[in-house]
N, CA, C and O atoms as a Tripos MOL2 file, in Angstrom:
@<TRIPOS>MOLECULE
protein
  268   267    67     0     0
PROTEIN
NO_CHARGES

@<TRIPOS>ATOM
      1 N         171.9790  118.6410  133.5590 N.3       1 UNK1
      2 CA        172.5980  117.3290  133.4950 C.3       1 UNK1
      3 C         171.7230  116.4370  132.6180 C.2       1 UNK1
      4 O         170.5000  116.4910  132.7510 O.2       1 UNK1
      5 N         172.3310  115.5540  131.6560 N.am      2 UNK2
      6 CA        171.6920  115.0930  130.6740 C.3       2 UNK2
      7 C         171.9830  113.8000  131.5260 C.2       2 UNK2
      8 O         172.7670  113.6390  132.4610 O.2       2 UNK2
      9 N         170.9580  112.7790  130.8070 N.am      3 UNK3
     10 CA        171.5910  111.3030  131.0430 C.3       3 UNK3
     11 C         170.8020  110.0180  129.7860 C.2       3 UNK3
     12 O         169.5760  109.9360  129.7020 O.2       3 UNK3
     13 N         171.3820  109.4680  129.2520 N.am      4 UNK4
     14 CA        170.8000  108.2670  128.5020 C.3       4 UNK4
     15 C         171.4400  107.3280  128.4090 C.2       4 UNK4
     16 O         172.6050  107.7250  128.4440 O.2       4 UNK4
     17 N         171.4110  105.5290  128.2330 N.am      5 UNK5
     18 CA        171.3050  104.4230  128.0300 C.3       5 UNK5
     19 C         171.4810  104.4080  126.4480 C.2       5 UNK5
     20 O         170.6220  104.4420  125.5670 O.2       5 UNK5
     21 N         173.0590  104.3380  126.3590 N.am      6 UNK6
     22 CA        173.4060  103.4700  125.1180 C.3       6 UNK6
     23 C         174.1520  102.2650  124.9220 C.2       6 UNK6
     24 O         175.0550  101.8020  125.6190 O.2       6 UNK6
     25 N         173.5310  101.7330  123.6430 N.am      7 UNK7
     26 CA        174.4270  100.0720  123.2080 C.3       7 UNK7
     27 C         174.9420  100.7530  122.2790 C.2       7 UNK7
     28 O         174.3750  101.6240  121.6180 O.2       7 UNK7
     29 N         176.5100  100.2310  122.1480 N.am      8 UNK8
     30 CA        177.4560  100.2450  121.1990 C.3       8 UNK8
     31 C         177.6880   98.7820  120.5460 C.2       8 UNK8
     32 O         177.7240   97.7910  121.2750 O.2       8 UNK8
     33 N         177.8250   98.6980  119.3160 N.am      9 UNK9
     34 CA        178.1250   97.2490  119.2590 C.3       9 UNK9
     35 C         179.3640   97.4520  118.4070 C.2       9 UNK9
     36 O         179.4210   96.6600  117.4660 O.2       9 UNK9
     37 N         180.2040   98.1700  118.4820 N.am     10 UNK10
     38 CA        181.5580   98.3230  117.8700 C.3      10 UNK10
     39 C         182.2400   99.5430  118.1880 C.2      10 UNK10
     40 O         181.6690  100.6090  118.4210 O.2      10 UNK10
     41 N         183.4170   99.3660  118.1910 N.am     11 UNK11
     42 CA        184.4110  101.0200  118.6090 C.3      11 UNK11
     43 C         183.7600  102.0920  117.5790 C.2      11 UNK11
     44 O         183.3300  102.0630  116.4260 O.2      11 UNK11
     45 N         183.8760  102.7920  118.3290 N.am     12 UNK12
     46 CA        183.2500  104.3500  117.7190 C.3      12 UNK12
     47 C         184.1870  105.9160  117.9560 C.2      12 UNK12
     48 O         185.2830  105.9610  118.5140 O.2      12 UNK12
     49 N         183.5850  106.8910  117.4930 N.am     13 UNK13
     50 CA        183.8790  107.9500  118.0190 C.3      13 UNK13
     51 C         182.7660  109.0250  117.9860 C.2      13 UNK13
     52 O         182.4260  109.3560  116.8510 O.2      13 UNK13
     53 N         182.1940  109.5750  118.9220 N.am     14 UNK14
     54 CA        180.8570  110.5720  118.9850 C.3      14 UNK14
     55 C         181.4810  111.4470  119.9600 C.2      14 UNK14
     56 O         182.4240  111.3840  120.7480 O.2      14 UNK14
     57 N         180.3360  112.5370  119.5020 N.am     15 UNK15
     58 CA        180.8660  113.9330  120.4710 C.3      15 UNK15
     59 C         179.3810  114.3480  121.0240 C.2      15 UNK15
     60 O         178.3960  113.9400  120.4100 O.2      15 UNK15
     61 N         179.2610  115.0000  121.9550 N.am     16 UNK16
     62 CA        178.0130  115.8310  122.4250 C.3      16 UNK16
     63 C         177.5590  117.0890  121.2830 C.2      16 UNK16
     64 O         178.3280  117.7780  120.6120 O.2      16 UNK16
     65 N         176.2890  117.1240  121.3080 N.am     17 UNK17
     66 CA        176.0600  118.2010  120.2080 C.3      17 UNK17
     67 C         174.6150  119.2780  121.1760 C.2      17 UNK17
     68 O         174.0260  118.7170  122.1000 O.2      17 UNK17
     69 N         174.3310  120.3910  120.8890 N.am     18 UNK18
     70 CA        173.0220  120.5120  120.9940 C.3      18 UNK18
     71 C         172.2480  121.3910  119.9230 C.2      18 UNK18
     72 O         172.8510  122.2550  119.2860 O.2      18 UNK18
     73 N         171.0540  121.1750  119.7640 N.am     19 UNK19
     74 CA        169.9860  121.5970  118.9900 C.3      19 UNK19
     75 C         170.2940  120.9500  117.9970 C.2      19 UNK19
     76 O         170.2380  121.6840  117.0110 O.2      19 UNK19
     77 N         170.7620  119.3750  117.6100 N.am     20 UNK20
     78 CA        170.9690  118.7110  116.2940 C.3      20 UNK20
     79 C         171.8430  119.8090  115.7520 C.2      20 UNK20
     80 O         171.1680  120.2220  114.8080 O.2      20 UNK20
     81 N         172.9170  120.5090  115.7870 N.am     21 UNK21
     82 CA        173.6370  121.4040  115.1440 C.3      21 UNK21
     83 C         174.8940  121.4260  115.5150 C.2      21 UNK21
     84 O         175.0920  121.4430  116.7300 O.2      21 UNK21
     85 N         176.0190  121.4320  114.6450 N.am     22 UNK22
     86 CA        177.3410  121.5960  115.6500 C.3      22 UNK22
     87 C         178.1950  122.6320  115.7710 C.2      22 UNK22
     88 O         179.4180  122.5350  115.8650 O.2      22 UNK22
     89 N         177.3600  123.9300  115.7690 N.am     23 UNK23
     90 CA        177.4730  125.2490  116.5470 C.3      23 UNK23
     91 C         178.2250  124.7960  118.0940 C.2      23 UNK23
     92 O         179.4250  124.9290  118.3330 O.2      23 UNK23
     93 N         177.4130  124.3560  118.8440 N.am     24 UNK24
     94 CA        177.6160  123.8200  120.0300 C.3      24 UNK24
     95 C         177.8150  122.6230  120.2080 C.2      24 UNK24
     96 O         176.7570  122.0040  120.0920 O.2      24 UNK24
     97 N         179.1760  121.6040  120.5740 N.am     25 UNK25
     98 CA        179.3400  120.3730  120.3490 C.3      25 UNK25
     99 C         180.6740  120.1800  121.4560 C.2      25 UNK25
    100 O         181.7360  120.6330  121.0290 O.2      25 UNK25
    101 N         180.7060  119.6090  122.7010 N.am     26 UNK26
    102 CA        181.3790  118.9950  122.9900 C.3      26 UNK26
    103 C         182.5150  117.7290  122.9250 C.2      26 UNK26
    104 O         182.0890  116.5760  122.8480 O.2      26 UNK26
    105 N         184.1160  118.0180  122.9620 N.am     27 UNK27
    106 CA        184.5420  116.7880  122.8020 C.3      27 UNK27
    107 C         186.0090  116.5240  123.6330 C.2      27 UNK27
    108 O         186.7060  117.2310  124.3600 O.2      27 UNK27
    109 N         186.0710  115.5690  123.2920 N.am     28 UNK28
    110 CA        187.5690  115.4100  124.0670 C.3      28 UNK28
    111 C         188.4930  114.1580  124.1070 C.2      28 UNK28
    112 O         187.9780  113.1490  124.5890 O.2      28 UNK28
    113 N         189.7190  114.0720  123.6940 N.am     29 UNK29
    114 CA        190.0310  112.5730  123.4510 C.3      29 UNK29
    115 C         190.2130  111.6100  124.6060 C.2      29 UNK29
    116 O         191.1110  110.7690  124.6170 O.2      29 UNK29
    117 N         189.5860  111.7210  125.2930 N.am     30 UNK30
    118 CA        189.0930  110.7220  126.9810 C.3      30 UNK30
    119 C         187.8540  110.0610  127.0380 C.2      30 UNK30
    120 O         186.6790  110.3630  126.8290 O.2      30 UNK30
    121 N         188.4450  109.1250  127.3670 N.am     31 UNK31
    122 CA        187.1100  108.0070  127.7970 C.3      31 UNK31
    123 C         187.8090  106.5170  129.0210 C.2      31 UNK31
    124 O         188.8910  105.9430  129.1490 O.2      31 UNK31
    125 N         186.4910  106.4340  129.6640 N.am     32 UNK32
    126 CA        185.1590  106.6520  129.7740 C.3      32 UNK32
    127 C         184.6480  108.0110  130.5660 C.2      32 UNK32
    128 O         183.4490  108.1520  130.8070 O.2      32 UNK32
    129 N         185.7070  109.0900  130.9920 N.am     33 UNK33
    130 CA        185.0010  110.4250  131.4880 C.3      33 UNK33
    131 C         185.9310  111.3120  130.9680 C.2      33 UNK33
    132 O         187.0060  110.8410  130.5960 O.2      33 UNK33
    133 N         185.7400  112.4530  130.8740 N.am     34 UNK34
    134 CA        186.4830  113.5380  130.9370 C.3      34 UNK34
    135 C         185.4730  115.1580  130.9860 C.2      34 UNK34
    136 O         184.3970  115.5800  131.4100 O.2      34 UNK34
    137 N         186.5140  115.5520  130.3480 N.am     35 UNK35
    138 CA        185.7650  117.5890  130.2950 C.3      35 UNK35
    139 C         185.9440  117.6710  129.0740 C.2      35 UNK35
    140 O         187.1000  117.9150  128.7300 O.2      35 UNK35
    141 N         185.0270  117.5240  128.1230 N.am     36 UNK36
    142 CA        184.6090  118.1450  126.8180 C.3      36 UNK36
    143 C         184.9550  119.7280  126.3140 C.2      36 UNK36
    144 O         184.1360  120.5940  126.6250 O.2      36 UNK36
    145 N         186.0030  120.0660  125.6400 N.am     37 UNK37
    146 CA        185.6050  121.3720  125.3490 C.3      37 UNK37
    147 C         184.8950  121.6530  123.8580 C.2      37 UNK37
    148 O         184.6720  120.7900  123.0090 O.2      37 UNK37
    149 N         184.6170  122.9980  123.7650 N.am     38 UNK38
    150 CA        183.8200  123.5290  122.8580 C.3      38 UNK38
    151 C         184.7650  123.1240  121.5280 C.2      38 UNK38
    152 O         185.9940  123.1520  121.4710 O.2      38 UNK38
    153 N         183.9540  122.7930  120.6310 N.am     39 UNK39
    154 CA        184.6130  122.2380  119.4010 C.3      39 UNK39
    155 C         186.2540  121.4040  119.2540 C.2      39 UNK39
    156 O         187.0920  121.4260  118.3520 O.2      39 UNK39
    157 N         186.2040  120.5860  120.8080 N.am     40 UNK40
    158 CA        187.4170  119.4400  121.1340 C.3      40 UNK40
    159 C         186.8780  118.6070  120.4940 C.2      40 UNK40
    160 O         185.7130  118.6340  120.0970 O.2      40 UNK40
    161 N         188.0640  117.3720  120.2470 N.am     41 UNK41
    162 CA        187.8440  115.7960  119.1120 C.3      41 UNK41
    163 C         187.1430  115.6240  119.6730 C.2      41 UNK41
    164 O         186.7000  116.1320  120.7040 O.2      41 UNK41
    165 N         186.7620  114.3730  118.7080 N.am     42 UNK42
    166 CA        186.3600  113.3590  118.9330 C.3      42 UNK42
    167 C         186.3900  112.0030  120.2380 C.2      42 UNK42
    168 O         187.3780  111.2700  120.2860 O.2      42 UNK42
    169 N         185.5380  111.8580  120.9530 N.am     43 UNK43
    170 CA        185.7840  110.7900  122.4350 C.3      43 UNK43
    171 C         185.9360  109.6190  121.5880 C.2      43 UNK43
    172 O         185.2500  109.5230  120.5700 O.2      43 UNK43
    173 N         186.7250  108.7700  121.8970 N.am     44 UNK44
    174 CA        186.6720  107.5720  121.1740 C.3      44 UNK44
    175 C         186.3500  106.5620  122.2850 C.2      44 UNK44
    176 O         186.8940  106.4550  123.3850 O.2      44 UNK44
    177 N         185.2350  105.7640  121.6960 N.am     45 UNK45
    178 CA        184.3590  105.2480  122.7780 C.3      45 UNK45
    179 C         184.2260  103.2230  122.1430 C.2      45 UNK45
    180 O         184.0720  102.7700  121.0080 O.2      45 UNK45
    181 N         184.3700  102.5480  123.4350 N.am     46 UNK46
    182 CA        184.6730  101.1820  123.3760 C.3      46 UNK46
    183 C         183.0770  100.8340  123.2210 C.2      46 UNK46
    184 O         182.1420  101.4410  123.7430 O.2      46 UNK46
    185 N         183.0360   99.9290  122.5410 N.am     47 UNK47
    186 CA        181.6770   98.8770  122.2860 C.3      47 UNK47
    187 C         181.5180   98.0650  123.6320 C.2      47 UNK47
    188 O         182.3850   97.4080  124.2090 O.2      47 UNK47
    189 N         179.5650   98.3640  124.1680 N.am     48 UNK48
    190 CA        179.5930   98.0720  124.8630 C.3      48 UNK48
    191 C         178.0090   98.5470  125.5120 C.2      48 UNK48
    192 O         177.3730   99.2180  124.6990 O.2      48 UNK48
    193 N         177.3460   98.3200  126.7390 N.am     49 UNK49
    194 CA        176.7440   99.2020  127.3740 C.3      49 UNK49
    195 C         177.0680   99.8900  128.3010 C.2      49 UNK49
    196 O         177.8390   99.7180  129.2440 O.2      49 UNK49
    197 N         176.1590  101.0400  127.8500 N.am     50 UNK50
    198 CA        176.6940  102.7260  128.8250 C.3      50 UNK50
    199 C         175.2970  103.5610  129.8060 C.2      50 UNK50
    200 O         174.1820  103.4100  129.3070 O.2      50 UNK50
    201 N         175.3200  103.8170  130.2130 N.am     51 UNK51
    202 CA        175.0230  104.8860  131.3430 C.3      51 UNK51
    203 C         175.3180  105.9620  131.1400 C.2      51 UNK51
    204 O         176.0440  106.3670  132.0480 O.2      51 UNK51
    205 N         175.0760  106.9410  130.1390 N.am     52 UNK52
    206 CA        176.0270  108.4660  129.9580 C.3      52 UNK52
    207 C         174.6540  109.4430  130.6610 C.2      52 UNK52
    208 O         173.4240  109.4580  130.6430 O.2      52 UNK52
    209 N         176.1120  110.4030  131.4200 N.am     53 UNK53
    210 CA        175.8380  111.5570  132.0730 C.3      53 UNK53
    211 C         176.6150  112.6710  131.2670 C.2      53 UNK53
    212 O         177.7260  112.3720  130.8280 O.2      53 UNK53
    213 N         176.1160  113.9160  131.0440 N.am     54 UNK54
    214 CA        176.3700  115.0520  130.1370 C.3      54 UNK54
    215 C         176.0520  116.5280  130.8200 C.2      54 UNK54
    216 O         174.9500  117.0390  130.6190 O.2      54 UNK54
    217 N         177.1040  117.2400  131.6810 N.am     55 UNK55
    218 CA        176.6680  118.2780  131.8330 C.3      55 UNK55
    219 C         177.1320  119.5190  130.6700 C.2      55 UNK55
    220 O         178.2870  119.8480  130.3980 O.2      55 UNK55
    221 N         176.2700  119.8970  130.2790 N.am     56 UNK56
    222 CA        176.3100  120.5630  129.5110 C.3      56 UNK56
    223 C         176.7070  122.2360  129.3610 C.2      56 UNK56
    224 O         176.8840  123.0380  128.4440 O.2      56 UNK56
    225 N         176.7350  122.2260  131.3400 N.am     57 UNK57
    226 CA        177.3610  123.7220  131.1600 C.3      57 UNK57
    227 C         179.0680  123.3770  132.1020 C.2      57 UNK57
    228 O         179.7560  124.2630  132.6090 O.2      57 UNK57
    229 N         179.3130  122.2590  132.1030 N.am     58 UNK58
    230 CA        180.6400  122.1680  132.6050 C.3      58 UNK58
    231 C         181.8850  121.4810  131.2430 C.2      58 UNK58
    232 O         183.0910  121.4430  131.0010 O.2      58 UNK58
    233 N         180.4410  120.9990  130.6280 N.am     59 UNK59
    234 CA        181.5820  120.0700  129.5920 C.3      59 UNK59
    235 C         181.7750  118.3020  130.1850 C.2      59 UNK59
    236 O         182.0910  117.3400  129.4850 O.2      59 UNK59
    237 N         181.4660  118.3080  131.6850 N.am     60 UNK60
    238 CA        182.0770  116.9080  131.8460 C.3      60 UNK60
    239 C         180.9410  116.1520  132.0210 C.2      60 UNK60
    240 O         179.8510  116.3580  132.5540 O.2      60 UNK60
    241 N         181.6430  114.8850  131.2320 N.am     61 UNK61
    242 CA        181.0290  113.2100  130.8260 C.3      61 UNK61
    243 C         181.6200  112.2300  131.7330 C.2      61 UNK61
    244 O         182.5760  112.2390  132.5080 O.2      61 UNK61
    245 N         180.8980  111.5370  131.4440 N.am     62 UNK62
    246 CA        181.0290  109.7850  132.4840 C.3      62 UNK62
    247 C         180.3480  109.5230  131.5260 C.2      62 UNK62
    248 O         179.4180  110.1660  131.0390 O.2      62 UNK62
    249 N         181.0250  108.0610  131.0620 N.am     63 UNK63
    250 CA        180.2980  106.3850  130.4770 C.3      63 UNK63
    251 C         180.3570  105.3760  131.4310 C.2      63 UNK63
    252 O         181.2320  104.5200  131.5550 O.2      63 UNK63
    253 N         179.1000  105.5910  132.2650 N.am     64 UNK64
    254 CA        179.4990  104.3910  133.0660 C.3      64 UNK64
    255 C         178.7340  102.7890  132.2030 C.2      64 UNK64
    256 O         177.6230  102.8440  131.6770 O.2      64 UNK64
    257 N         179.7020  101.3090  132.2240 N.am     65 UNK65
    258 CA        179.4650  100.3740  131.7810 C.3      65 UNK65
    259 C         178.2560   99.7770  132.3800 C.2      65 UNK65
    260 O         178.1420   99.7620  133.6050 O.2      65 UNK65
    261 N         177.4390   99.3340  131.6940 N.am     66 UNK66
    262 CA        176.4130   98.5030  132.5560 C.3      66 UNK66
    263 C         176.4910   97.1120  131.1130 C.2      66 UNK66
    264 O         176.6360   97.0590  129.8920 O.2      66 UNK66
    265 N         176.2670   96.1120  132.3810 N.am     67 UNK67
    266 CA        176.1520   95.0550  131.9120 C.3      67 UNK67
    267 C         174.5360   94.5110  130.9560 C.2      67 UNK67
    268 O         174.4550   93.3810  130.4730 O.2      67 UNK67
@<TRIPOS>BOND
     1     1     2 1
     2     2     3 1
     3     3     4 2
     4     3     5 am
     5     5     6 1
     6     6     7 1
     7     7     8 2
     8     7     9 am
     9     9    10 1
    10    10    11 1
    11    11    12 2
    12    11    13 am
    13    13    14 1
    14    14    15 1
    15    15    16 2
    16    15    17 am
    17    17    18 1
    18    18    19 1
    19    19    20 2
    20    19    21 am
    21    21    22 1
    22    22    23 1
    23    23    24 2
    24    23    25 am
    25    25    26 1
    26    26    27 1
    27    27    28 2
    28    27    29 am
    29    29    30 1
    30    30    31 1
    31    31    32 2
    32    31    33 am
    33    33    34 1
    34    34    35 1
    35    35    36 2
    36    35    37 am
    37    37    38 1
    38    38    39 1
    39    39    40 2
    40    39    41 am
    41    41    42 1
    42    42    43 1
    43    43    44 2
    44    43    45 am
    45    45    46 1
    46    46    47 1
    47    47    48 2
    48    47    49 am
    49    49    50 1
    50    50    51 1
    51    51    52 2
    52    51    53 am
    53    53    54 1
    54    54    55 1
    55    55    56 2
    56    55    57 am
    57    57    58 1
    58    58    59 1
    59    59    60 2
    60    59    61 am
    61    61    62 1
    62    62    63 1
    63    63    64 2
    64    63    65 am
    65    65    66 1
    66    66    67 1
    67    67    68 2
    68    67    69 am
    69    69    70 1
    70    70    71 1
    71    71    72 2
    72    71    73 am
    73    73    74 1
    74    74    75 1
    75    75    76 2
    76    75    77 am
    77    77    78 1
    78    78    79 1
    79    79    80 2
    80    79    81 am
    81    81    82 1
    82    82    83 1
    83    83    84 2
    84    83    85 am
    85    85    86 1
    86    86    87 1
    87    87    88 2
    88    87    89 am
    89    89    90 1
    90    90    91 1
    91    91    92 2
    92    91    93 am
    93    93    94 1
    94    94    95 1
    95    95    96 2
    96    95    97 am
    97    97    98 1
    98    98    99 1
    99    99   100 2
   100    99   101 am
   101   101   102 1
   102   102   103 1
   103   103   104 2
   104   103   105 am
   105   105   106 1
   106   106   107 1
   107   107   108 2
   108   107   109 am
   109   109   110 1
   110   110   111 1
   111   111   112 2
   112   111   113 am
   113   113   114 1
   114   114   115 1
   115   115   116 2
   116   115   117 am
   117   117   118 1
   118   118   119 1
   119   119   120 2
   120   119   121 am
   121   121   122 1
   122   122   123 1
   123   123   124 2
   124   123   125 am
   125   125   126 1
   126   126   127 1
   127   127   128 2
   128   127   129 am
   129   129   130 1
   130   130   131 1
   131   131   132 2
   132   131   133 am
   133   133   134 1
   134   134   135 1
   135   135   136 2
   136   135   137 am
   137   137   138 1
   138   138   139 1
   139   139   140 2
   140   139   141 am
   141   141   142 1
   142   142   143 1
   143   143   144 2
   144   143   145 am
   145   145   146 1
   146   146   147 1
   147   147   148 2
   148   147   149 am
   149   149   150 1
   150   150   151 1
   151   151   152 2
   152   151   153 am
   153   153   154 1
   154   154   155 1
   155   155   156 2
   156   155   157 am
   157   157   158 1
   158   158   159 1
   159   159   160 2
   160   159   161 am
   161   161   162 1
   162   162   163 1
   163   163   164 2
   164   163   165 am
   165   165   166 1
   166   166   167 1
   167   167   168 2
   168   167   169 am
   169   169   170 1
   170   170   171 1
   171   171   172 2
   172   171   173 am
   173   173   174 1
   174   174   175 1
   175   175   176 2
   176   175   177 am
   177   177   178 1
   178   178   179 1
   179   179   180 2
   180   179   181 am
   181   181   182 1
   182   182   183 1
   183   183   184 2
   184   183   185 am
   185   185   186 1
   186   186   187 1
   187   187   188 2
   188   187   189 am
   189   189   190 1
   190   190   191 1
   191   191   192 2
   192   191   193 am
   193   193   194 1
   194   194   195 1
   195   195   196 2
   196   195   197 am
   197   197   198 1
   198   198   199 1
   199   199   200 2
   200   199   201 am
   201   201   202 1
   202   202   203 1
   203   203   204 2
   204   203   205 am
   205   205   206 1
   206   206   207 1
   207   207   208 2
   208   207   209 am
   209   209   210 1
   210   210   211 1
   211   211   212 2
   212   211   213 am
   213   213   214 1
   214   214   215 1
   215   215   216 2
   216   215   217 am
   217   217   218 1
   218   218   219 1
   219   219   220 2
   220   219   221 am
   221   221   222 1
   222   222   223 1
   223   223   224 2
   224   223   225 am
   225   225   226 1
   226   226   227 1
   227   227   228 2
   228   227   229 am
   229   229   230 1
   230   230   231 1
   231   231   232 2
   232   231   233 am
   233   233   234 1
   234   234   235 1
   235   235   236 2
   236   235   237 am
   237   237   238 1
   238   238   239 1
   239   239   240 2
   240   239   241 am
   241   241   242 1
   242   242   243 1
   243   243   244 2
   244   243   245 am
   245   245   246 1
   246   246   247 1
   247   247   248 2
   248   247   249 am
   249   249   250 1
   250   250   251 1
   251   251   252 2
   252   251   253 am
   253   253   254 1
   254   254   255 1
   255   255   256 2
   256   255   257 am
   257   257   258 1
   258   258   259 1
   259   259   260 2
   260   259   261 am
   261   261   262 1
   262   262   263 1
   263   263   264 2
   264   263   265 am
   265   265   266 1
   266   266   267 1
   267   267   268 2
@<TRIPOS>SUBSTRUCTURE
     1 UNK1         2 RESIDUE 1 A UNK
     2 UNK2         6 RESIDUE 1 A UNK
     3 UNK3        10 RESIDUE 1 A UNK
     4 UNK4        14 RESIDUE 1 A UNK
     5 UNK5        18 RESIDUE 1 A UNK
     6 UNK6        22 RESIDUE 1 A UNK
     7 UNK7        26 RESIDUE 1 A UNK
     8 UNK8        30 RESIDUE 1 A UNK
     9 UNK9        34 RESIDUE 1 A UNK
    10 UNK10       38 RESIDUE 1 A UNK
    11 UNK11       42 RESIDUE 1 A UNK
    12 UNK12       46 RESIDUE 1 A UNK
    13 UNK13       50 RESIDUE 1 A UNK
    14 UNK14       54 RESIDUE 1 A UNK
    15 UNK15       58 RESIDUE 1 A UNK
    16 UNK16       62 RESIDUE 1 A UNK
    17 UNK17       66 RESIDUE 1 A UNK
    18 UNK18       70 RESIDUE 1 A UNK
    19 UNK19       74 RESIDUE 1 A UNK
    20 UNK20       78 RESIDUE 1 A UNK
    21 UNK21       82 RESIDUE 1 A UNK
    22 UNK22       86 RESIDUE 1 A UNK
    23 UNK23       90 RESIDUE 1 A UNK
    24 UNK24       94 RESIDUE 1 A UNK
    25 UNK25       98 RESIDUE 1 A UNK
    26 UNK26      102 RESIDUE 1 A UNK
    27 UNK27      106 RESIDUE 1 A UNK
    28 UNK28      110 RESIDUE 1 A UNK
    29 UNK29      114 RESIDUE 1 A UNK
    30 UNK30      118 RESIDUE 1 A UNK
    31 UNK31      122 RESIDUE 1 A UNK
    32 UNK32      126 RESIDUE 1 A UNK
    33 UNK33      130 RESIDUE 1 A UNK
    34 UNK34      134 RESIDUE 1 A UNK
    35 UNK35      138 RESIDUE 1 A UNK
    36 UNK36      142 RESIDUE 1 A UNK
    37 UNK37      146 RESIDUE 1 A UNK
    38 UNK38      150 RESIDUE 1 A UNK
    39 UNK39      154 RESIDUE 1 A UNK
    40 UNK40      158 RESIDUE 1 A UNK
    41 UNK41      162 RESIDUE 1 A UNK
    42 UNK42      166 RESIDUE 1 A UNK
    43 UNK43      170 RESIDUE 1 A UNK
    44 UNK44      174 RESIDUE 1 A UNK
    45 UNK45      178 RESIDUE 1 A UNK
    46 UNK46      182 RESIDUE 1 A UNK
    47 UNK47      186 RESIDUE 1 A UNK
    48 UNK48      190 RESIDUE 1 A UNK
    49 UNK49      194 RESIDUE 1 A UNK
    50 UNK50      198 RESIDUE 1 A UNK
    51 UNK51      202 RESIDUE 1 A UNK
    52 UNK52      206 RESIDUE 1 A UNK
    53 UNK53      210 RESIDUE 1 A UNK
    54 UNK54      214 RESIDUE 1 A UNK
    55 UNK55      218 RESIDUE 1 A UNK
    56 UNK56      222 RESIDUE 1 A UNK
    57 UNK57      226 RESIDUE 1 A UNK
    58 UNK58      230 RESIDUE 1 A UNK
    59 UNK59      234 RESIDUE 1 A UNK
    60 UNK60      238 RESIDUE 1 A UNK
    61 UNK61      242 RESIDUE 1 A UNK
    62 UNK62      246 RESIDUE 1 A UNK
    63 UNK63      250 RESIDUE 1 A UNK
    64 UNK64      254 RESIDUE 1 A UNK
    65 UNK65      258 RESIDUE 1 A UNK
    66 UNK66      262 RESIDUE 1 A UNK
    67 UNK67      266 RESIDUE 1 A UNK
């Protein structure tokens, strides 16, 4: 389970990746949670602060908002 603290300051779209490579890259067109699959879109993600959780052997995300 991954977790990090991001600021967005405008609509976006990012996907999960690992080893900086996108061999392996999670995605999915849901937000603020869903189940990522292996080479799924792009999450399109609202500007804002986040709380992200990333499991990486299930695929599923949460953005939770923090003020």
């Amino acid at each position: 389970l991954w977790t990090c603290n991001i600021t967005l300051k405008k609509d976006t779209e990012a996907k999960f990746r690992a080893e900086g490579k996108w061999d392996n890259n999670w995605g999915k067109a849901a937000f603020p949670y869903g189940k990522g699959t292996q080479g799924g879109p792009n999450i399109k993600l609202t500007k804002g602060n986040y709380k992200v959780f990333f499991n990486d052997l299930t695929g599923e995300y949460h953005f939770i908002y923090a003020e």
